[in-house]
C-alpha positions in Angstrom: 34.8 -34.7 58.6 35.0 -31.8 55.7 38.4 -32.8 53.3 41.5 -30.5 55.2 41.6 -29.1 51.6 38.5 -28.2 50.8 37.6 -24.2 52.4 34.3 -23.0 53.1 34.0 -20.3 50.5 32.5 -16.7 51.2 29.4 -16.1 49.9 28.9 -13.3 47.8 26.1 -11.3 46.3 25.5 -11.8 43.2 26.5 -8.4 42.0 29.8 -9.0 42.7 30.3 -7.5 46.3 31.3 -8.7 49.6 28.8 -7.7 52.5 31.1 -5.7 54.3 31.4 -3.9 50.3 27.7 -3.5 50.5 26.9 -2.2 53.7 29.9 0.6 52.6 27.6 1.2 49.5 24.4 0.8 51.6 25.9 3.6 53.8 26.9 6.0 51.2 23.7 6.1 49.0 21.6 6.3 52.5 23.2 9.5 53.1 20.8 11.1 50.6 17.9 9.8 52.6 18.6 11.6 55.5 17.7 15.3 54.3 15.2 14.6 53.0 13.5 13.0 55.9 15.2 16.0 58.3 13.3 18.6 56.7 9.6 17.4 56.8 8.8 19.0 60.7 9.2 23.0 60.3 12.4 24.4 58.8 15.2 22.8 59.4 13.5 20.2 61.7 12.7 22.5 64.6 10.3 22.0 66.6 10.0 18.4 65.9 10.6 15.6 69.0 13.6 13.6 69.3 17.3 14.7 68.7 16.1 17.5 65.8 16.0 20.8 66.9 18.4 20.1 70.1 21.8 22.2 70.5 25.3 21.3 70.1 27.6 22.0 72.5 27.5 23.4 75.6 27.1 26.8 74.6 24.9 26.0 71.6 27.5 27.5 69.6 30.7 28.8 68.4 31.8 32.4 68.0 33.7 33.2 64.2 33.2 36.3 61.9 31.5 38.2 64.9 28.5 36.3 65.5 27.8 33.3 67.2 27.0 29.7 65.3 24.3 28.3 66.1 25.1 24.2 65.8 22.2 22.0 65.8 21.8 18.3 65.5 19.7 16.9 63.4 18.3 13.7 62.2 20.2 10.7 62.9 19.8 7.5 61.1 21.4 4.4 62.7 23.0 3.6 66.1 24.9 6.5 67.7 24.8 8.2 71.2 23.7 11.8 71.6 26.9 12.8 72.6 28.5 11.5 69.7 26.2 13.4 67.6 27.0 16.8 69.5 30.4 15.9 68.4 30.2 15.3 65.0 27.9 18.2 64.7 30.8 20.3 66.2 33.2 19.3 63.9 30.8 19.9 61.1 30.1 22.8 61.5 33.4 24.3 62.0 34.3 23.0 58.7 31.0 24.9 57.3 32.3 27.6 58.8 35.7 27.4 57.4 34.2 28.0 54.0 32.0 31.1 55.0 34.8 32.9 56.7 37.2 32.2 53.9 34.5 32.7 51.1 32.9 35.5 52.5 33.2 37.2 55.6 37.5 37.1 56.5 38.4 39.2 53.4 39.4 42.9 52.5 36.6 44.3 50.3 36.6 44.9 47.6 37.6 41.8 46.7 38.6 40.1 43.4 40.2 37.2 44.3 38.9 33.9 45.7 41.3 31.1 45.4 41.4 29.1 48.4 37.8 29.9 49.6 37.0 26.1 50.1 38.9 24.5 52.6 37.6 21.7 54.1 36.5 20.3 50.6 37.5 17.5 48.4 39.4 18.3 45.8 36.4 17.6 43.2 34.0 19.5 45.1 36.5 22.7 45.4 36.4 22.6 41.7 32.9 22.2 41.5 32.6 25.2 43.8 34.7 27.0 42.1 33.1 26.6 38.8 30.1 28.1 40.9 31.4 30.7 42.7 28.8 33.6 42.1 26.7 30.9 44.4 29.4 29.6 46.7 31.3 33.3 47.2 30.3 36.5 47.4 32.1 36.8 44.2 28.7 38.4 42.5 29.6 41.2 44.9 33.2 41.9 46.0 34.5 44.3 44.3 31.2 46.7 44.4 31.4 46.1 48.4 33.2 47.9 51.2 32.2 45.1 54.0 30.2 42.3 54.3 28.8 41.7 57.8 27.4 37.9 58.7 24.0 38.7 60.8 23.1 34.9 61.7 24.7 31.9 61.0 23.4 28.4 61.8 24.2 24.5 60.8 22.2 21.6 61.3 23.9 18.3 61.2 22.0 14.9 60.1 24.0 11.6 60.7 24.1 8.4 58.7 25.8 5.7 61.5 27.1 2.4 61.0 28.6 0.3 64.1 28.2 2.7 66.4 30.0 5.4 64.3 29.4 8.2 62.3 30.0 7.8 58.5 28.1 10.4 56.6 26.6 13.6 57.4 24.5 16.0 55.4 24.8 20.0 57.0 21.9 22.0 56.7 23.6 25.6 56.6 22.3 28.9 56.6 24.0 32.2 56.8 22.3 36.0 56.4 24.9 38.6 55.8 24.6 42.4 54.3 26.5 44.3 52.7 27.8 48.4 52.9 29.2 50.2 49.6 27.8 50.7 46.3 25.7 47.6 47.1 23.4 47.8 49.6 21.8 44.2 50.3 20.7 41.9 52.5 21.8 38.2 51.4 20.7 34.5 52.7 23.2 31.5 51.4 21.7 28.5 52.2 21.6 24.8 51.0 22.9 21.2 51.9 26.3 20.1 52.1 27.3 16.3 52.2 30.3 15.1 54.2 32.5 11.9 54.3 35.0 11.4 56.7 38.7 10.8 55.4 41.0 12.5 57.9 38.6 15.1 59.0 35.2 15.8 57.3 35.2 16.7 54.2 32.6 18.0 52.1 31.8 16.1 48.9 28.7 17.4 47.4 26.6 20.5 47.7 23.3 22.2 46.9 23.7 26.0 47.9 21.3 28.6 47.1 22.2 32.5 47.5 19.9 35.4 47.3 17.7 37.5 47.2 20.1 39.3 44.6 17.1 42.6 44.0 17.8 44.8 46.3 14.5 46.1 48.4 15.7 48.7 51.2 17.6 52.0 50.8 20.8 52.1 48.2 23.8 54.6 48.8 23.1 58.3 47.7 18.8 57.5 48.0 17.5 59.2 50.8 14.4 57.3 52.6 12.2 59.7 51.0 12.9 58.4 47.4 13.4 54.8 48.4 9.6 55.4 49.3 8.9 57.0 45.7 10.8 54.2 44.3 8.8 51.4 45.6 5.5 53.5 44.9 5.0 56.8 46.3 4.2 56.2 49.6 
């Protein structure tokens, strides 16, 4: 019989964490897996078998800014229920659309001012973002602009679960918009956005791209006849 004194001690790994500590690091760096494997059957995982490509919701959607969100789920990496993951991906999304609406399309053009267009982001991230606005706001824009009009708007959710519960997502967003005004243009934004969950998702970390910025239709005061010249004469 073991000495009432003497405890079993917890074994630990030898880089200093507890397991419960690791599989909390396991889950965090595998977060940047899932993309990556999300993205390798057509764009944004349509088509493919399995949970990708399947709608969230009942209605596949939400309305906001005038056009309906198309909410997807995507790839999902551990043990969760399909149901779950139509609920995650709702949440998601309405937090990716939180930053559209308040970054571009729920504003008074022209437009000069930005502050607040992040909500639903860390504090760190919002000053990334902010530091990177021409990208992450139609600040490039706004005040040559009269209205900016979002044409399609869609969000694909992957899931990282542990336990039987969602603990990381990446959302796989893409919105087309145009403009009216001085400048004329049709503009995709469209990238990866990593959430955690602390009191609501919250977005983390982002790769957004926005463009094309060259503008290949019509302009205000061309008529179609020299937008043809323009592009060559014909």
């Amino acid at each position: 019989m073991p000495h009432p004194a003497r405890r079993r001690r917890r074994r630990r790994h030898p880089s200093g964490h507890s397991p419960m500590r690791r599989a909390g690091l396991a889950a965090t760096a595998l977060v940047l897996v899932v993309p990556l494997a999300a993205c390798t059957a057509g764009e944004d995982g349509e088509g493919s078998s399995g949970p990708r490509g399947q709608r969230a919701g009942s209605d596949g959607g939400q309305r906001t800014g005038q056009v309906r969100t198309t909410v997807v789920r995507g790839a999902r990496v551990g043990r969760l229920s399909p149901k779950q993951h139509r609920q995650v991906a709702t949440r998601v999304a309405g937090v990716v659309d939180g930053w559209w609406d308040a970054a571009f399309v729920e504003a008074d053009y022209p437009r000069r001012r930005y502050q607040g267009s992040f909500p639903g982001f860390t504090r760190a991230a919002s000053a990334q973002a902010w530091r990177q606005r021409d990208l992450m706001t139609s600040a490039r824009l706004g005040d040559r602009i009269d209205d900016l009009v979002p044409l399609r708007r869609r969000v694909a959710v992957d899931v990282l679960a542990t336990g039987g519960r969602a603990r990381a997502v990446t959302a796989r967003a893409r919105m087309d918009y145009r403009t009216t005004g001085e400048v004329e243009k049709r503009i995709r934004v469209q990238g990866r956005l990593l959430l955690t969950f602390d009191r609501g998702w919250k977005v983390f970390g982002f790769d957004v791209t926005q463009g094309p910025w060259q503008t290949k239709g019509q302009t205000k005061g061309q008529t179609k006849q020299q937008a043809k010249r323009k592009r060559g004469g014909r």
